[in-house]
Structures are given as structure tokens and as C-alpha cells.
C-alpha positions in Angstrom: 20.4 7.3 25.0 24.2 6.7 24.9 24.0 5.8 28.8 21.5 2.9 28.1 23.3 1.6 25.2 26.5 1.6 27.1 24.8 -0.4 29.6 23.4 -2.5 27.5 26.5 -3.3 26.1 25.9 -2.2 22.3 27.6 0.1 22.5 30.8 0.3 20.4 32.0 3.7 19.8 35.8 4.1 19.1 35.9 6.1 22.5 36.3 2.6 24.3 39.5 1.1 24.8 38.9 -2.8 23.3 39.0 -5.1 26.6 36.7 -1.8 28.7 33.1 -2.8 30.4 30.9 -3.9 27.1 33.3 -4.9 24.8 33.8 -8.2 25.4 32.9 -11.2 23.0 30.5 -12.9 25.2 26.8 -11.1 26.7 26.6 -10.8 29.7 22.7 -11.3 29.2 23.6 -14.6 27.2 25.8 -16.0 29.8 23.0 -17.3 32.1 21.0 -18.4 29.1 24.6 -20.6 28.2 24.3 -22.0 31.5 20.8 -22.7 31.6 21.3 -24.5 28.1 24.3 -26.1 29.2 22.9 -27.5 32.2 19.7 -28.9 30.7 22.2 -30.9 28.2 23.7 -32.6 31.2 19.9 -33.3 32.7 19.4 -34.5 29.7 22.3 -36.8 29.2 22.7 -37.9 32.5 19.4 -38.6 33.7 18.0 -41.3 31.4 21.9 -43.3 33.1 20.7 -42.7 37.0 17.0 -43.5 36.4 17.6 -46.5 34.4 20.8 -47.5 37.2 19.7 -46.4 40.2 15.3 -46.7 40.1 15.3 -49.4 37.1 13.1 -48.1 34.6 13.4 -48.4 31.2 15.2 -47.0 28.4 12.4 -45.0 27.1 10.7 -44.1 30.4 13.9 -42.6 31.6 14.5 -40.9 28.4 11.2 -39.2 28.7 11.3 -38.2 32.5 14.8 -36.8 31.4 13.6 -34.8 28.6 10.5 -33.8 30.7 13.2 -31.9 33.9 15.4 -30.8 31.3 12.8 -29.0 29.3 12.1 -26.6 31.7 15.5 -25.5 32.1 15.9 -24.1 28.6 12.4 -22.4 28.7 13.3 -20.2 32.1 14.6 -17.3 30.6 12.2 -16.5 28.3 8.8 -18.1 30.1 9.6 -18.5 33.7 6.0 -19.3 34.7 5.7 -22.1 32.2 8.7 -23.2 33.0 8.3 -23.6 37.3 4.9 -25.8 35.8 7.0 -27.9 34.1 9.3 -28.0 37.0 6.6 -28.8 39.7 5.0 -31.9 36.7 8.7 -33.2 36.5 9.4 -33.3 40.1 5.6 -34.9 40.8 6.1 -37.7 38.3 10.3 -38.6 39.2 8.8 -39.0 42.6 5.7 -40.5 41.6 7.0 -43.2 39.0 10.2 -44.9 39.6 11.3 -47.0 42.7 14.6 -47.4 43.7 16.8 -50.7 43.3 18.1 -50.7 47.0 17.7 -49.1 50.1 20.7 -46.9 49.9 19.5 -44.3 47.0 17.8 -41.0 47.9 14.3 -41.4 46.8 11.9 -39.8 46.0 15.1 -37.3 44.7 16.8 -38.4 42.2 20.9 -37.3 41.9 19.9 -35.6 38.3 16.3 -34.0 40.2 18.8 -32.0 42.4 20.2 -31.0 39.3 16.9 -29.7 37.7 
């Protein structure tokens, strides 16, 4: 039992110096979750700027198709499945909805899609 708590990193016995495997302040099992937060904040704040720039849709409808990518981001650690749905509906309707202003921008991928 001592094994698996050491690995598990709850494990804090005076045996281990502080600054040893396990004792640091931050999880390593919350670090990916961080990141997964942390990037769906930036999905989230970003995209509603490059759809309404770049495909010219509105405030709200880029707002929406933002929240809608960024969702699935903060649901992958804990419902993966659900989460690649919501992935696979997001990518469907950026591609489906907007149009892009000129020429030049990557459609039907978005810069914040690559992101998601």
C-alpha cells in the first residue's frame, strides 16, 4: 500500500527529503487538466476575435462557435467520449458556417480550430 501511495504522490511521510519525487506543490495528474483549462480560455478568448476578423460573423455567432470548441477542451479529462462529439459538432459547424473575408485565410480551419 505504501508503494501505490508513493506513486500516487500522497504520500507524505517524514522519510522524504522535501523537494524528493511526490512532494512537490503542484499534481502531476492536475498538470494536464491546467493545460487543458488553460487552453480552452484562450479558445475561448481568442476565437470570437478571428471569426469575427477573419470569416465576418457576428459578435454573438462567434461567441457561441467559440464557446462550443472550447467546451470540449475542459470536458476531456473527465469524459473523453463526450468530449471528441463535441469536438467532431465544433469542427462540422466552424467549417460549415462562416465564410472567409478574402482569399488568403485558411478555410474551412480556422487559426483558433487548430487550436481546439
Amino acid at each position: 500500500m505504501e508503494i501505490l501511495r508513493r506513486r500516487a504522490g500522497r504520500d507524505r511521510s517524514p522519510s522524504r527529503p522535501p523537494g524528493s519525487a511526490g512532494s512537490a506543490t503542484v499534481s502531476p495528474v492536475r498538470t494536464p487538466t491546467t493545460l487543458l483549462a488553460l487552453l480552452a480560455a484562450a479558445v475561448l478568448a481568442l476565437g470570437p476575435l478571428d471569426l469575427h476578423q477573419h470569416y465576418g460573423l457576428g459578435p454573438a455567432a462567434a461567441l457561441g462557435l467559440s464557446a462550443l470548441r472550447a467546451a470540449p477542451l475542459a470536458l476531456a479529462r473527465s469524459r473523453p467520449l463526450a468530449a471528441w462529439a463535441g469536438v467532431l459538432a465544433a469542427t462540422v459547424l466552424t467549417a460549415a458556417v462562416p465564410h472567409p473575408v478574402s482569399a488568403s485565410e485558411p478555410w474551412p480551419w480556422a487559426v483558433t480550430s487548430v487550436l481546439a
